[in-house]
N, C-alpha and C positions, 0 to 999 in steps of 0.2 A: 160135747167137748169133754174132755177126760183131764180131770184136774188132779197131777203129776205133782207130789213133792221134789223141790230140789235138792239135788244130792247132795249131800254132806261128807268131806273127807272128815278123818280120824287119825290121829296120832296112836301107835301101836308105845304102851307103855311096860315093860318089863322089871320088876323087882324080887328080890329075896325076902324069906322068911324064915324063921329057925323054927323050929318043927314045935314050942311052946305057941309062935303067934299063929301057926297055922292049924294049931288043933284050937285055937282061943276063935279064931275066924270062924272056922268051921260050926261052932259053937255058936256063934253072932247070927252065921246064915241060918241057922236052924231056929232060932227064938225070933230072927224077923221074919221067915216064913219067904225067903230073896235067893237071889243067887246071889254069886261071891263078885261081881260085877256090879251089881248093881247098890250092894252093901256098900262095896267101897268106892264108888262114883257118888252116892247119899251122903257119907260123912268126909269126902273132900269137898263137897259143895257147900257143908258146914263149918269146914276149918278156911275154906277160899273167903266166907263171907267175913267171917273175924279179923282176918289177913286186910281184907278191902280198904280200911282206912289207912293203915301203914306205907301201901301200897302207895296210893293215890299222894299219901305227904311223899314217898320219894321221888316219884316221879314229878312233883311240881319244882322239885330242890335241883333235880337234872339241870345241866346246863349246854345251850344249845352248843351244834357244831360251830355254830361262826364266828362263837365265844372269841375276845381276844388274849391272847397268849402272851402274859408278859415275861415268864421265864420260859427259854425254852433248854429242860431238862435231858436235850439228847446230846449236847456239846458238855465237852468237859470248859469247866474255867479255867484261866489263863489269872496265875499267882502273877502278883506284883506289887514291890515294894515303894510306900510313899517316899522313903526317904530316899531314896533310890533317883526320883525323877527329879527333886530337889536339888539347888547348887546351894545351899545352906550347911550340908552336911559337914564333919572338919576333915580338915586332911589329917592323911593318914602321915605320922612322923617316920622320916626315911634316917637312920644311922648318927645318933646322936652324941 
């Protein structure tokens, strides 16, 4: 029997560099003796792990979907005056 590792998809990651951090990388791959792959998959694995606890406290603060909603912020409110629904208010004097 022929023991087959399971395939792994990959996410294709693309960024920029101003021509200082990529002579400073190039400089990085050379004194670790790596590619430029593998340099910077090593120290985000090192800034992910620092990250780990910040993480994990947000996501316990998350609140589920079925949360209940007690304002719901997509209607506008409707103004109204107390005094208004009152029969206490005075009358208005007509021609004195």
């Amino acid at each position: 029997m022929s023991t087959r590792k399971a395939k792994r998809k990959f996410k294709k990651v693309t960024f920029k560099l101003s021509y200082k951090e990529y002579d400073f990388l190039q400089k990085c791959i050379r004194l670790e003796k790596t590619t430029a792959n593998k340099l910077i998959k090593k120290y985000l694995r090192l800034g992910f792990e620092e990250l780990k606890p910040r993480v994990k406290e947000w996501e316990n603060q998350k609140q589920p979907e079925n949360q209940l909603e007690l304002f719901d912020f997509d209607t506008k409110p409707e103004q109204s005056s107390m005094l208004a629904d009152q029969e206490f208010t005075y009358p208005l004097e007509k021609d004195k």
